[in-house]
C-alpha positions in Angstrom: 67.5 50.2 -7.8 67.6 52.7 -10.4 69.4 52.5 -13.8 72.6 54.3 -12.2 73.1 51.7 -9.5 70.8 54.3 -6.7 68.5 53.1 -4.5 64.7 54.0 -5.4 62.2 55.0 -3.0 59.7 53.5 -4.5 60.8 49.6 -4.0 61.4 48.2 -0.6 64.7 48.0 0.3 66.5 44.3 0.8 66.4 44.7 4.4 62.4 45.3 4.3 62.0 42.6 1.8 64.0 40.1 4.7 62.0 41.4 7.4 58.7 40.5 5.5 59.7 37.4 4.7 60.8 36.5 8.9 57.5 37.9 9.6 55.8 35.9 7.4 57.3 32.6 8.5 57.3 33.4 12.0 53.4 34.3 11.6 53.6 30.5 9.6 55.0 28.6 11.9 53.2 29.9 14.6 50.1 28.8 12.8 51.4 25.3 12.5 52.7 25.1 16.1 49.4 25.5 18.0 47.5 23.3 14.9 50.0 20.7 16.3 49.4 21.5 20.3 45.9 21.6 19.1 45.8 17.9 17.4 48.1 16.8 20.4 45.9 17.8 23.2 42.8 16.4 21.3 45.0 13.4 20.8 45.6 12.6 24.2 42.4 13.9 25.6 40.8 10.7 23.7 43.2 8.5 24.5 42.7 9.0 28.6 39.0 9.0 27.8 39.3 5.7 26.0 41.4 4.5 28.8 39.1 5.3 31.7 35.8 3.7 29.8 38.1 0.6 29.3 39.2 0.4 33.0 37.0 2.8 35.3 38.1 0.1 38.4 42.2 1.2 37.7 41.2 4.5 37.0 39.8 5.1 39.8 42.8 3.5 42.0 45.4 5.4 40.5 43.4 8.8 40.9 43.2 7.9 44.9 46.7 7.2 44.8 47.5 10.5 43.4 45.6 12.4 45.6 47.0 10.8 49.0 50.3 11.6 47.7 49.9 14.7 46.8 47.6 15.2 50.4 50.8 13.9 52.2 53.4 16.5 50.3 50.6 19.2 51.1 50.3 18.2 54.4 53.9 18.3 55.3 54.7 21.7 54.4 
């Protein structure tokens, strides 16, 4: 704003200024959201492997049960 209370053209109006700001902590916390899914994913992803090198005999057991489930919902429809 001027001296006389008038907006100027040359500064960025408060609604601008608010609209940068949103955009810039959208742009933020879209950053940090797939760094988290990114960590979590890795996360688990070692975890399972860990799991089956610990107990390949379960592993396996549980991944045949799984599949003759799901073959008997498949099958059914």
């Amino acid at each position: 704003m001027s001296a006389t209370g008038t907006p100027s053209f040359h500064e960025p109006s408060l609604a601008t200024k608010m609209g940068r700001g949103v955009e810039d902590f959208v742009s933020g916390a879209t950053e940090k959201a797939s760094h988290i899914r990114e960590k979590y994913l890795d996360d688990v992803w070692t975890a399972a492997r860990g799991y089956v090198s610990e107990n390949p005999g379960k592993t396996v057991l549980v991944a045949a049960a799984v599949g003759f489930v799901l073959g008997s919902f498949m099958r059914r429809r």
